[in-house]
C-alpha positions in Angstrom: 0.0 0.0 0.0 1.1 3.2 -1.0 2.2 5.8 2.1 -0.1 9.0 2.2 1.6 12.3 0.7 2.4 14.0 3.5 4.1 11.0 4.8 6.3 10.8 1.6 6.9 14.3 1.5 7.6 14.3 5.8 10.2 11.8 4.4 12.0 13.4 1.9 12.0 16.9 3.3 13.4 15.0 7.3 16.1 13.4 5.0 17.0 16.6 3.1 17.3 18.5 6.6 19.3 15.8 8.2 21.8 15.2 5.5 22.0 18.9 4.2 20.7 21.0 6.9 20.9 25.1 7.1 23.8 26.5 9.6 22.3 26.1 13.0 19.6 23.8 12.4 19.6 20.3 13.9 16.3 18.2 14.2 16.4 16.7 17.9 13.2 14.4 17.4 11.3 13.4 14.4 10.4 10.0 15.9 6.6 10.4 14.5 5.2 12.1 11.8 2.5 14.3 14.4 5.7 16.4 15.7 8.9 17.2 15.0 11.3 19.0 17.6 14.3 21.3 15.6 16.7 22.8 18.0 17.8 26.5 16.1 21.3 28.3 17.1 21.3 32.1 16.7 23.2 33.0 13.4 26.6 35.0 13.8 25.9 38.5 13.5 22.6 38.8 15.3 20.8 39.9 18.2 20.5 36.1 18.9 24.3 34.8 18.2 24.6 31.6 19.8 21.3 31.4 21.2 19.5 28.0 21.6 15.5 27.9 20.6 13.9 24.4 20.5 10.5 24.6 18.2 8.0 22.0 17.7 6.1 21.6 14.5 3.3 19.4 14.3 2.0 17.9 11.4 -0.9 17.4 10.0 -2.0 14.8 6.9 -2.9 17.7 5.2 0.4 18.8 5.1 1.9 20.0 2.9 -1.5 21.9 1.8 -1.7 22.6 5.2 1.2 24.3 6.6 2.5 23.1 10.4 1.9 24.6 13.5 5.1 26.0 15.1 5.7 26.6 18.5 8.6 27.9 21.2 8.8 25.6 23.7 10.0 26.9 26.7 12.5 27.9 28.0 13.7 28.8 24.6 11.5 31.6 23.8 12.6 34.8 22.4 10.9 37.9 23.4 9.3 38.4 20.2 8.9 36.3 16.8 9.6 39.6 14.7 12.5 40.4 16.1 14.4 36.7 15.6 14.6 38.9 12.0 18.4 39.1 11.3 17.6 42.6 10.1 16.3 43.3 13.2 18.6 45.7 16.0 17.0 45.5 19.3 15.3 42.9 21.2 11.9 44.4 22.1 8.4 43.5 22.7 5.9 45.3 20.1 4.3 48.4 21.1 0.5 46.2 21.3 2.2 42.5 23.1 -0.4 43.5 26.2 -3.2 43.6 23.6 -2.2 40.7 21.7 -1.2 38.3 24.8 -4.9 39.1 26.4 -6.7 38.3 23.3 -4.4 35.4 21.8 -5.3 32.6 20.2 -4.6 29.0 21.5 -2.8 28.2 18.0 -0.9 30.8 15.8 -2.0 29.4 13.1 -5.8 31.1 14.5 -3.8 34.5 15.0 -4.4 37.4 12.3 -1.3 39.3 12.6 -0.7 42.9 12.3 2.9 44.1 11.3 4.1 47.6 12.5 7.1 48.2 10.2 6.7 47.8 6.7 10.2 48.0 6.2 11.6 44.9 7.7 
């Protein structure tokens, strides 16, 4: 019986990133094709050079129609998403995070996001 796409493609893209992965990228765990944990080191240069951030994405079989869910898992959260941007200068919260941490979303993928600099 033939595997379902998203398995095949989970396959082929978990082999591409183990054999050829980007600098700093290492998957820790993709025992299951549900969850995958990748462990990310801040690139040199950056507001985050040689910091450690462990994400989960988890899998759906829609995927890859569907895209993941990706999540922080703590304690290797930075203090905002936008500012992991290597164009980024300063590590800030936005000028709304009160707002949007009140009214959040149990998934990001749920969250309609509002960016303040157009420029970035």
């Amino acid at each position: 019986m033939a595997k379902p796409l998203f398995t095949r493609r989970l396959t082929k893209e978990l082999k591409d990133l183990s054999l050829n992965p980007p600098e700093g990228v290492t998957v820790e765990d993709a025992s299951t094709f549900k969850s995958w944990v990748i462990l990310i080191v801040g690139a040199p240069g950056t507001l985050y050079e040689g910091e450690h951030f462990k994400l989960e994405f988890h899998f759906t079989p829609s995927y890859p129609l569907e895209s993941p869910e990706v999540l922080f898992i703590k304690p290797y959260i930075p203090i905002h998403i936008q500012s992991m941007l290597s164009s980024c200068t300063k590590k800030e919260l936005p000028p709304d995070n009160d707002l949007y941490v009140r009214n959040a979303k149990s998934s990001p993928k749920k969250t309609s996001w509002a960016f303040h600099d157009d420029t970035v």
